[in-house]
C-alpha positions in Angstrom: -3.8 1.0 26.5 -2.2 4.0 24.7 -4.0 7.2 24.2 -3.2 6.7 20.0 -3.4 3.9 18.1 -0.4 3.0 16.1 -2.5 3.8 13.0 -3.1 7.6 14.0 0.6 8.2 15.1 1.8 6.8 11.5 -0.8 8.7 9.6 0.2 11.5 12.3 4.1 11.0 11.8 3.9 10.5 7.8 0.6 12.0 6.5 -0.2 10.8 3.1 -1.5 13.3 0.3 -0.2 16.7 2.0 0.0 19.5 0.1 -2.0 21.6 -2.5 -4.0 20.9 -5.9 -3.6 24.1 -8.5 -6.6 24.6 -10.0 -8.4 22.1 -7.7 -11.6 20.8 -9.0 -13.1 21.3 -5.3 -12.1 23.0 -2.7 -13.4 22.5 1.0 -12.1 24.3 3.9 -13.8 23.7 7.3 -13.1 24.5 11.2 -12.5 26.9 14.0 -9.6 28.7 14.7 -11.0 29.2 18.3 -10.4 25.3 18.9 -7.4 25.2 16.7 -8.5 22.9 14.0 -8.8 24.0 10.4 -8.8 21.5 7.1 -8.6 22.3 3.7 -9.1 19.3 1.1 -8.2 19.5 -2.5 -10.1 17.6 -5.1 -8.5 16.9 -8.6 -12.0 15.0 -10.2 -11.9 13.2 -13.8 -15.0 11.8 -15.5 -16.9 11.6 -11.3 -13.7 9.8 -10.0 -11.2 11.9 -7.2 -8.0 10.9 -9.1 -6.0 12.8 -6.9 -6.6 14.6 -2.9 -4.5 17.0 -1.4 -5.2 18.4 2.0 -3.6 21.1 4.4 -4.9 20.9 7.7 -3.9 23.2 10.9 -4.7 21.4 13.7 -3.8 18.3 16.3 -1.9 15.1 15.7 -5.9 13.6 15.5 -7.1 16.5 12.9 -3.6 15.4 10.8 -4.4 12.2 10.8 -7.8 12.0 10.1 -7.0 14.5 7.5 -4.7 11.8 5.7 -6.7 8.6 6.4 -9.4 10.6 4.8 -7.7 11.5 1.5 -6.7 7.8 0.9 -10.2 6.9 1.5 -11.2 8.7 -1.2 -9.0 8.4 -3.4 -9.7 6.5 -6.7 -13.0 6.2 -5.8 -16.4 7.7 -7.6 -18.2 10.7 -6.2 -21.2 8.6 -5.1 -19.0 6.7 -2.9 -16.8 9.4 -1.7 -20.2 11.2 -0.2 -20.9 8.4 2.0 -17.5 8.2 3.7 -18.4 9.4 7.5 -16.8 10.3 10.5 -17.4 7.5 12.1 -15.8 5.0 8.8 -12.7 7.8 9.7 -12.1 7.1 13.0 -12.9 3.2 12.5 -10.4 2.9 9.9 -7.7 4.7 12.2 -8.4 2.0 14.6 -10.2 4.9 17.1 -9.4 8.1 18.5 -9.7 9.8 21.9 -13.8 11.0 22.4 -12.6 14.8 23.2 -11.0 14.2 19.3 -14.0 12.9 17.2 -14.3 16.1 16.5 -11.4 15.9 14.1 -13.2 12.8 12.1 -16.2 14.9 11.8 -13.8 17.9 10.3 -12.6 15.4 7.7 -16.2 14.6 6.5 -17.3 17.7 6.2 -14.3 18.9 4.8 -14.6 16.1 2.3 -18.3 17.0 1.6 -17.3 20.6 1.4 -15.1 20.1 -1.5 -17.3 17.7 -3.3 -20.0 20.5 -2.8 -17.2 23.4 -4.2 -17.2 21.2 -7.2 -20.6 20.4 -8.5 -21.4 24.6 -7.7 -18.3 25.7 -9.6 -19.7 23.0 -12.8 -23.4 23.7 -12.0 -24.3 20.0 -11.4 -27.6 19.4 -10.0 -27.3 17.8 -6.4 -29.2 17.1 -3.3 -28.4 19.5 -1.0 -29.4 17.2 2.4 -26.5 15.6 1.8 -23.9 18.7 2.3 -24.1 20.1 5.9 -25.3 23.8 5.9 -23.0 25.9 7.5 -24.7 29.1 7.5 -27.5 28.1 9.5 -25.5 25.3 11.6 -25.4 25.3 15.0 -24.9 21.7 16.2 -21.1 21.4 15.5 -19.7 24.8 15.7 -16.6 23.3 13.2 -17.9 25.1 10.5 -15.8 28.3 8.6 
């Protein structure tokens, strides 16, 4: 069995949605440059949809390429959807990764919920905040700015 499914090298070799939003709606930017992984997603959001996702991501073939699967997953899709994408549904839909690299599935949802968070704060939208991880306080991941 190879180490990579075919899915993660093609998401790996040709990442969709690279690059940066100007004037991004949201802006999320998680990880640790001690481990070498750092994502930044870009949200472009119009009446609660993510019409368009950009990320940059500094990192591993697996934080690439859960960094692309994760931008077409939320792509087109309302902001009540796009909160319940998981790491898990990440490394599903790239048909599994490595265990020492589920840490780059987890980046992508809480870079994802980052952004999403970055958005409502910049509009002042009520939200729950449960549903964001608290980085300031977090201790459990250590993937957090």
């Amino acid at each position: 069995m190879a180490l990579y499914s075919d899915i993660v090298m093609d998401h790996f070799k040709n990442p969709r949605n690279v690059g940066v939003i100007e004037n991004a709606d949201g802006i999320g930017e998680v990880g640790n440059a001690r481990c070498g992984d750092i994502m930044k997603i870009y949200l472009k959001i119009d009446n609660d949809i993510v019409s368009d996702v950009k990320f940059e991501t500094f990192g591993c073939g697996s934080a690439i390429a859960s960094s692309s699967m994760a931008t077409e997953m939320i792509k087109g899709k309302p902001l009540s959807e796009v909160l319940k994408v998981t790491n898990k549904a990440v490394a599903e839909a790239l048909d599994g990764l490595p265990a020492h690299r589920l840490h780059c599935s987890v980046l992508a949802e809480e870079a994802i919920k980052a952004a999403v968070q970055d958005y409502y704060e910049k509009n002042h939208i009520d939200y729950d905040r449960s549903q964001f991880p608290n980085c300031d306080d977090c201790e459990h991941c250590g993937t957090c700015r």
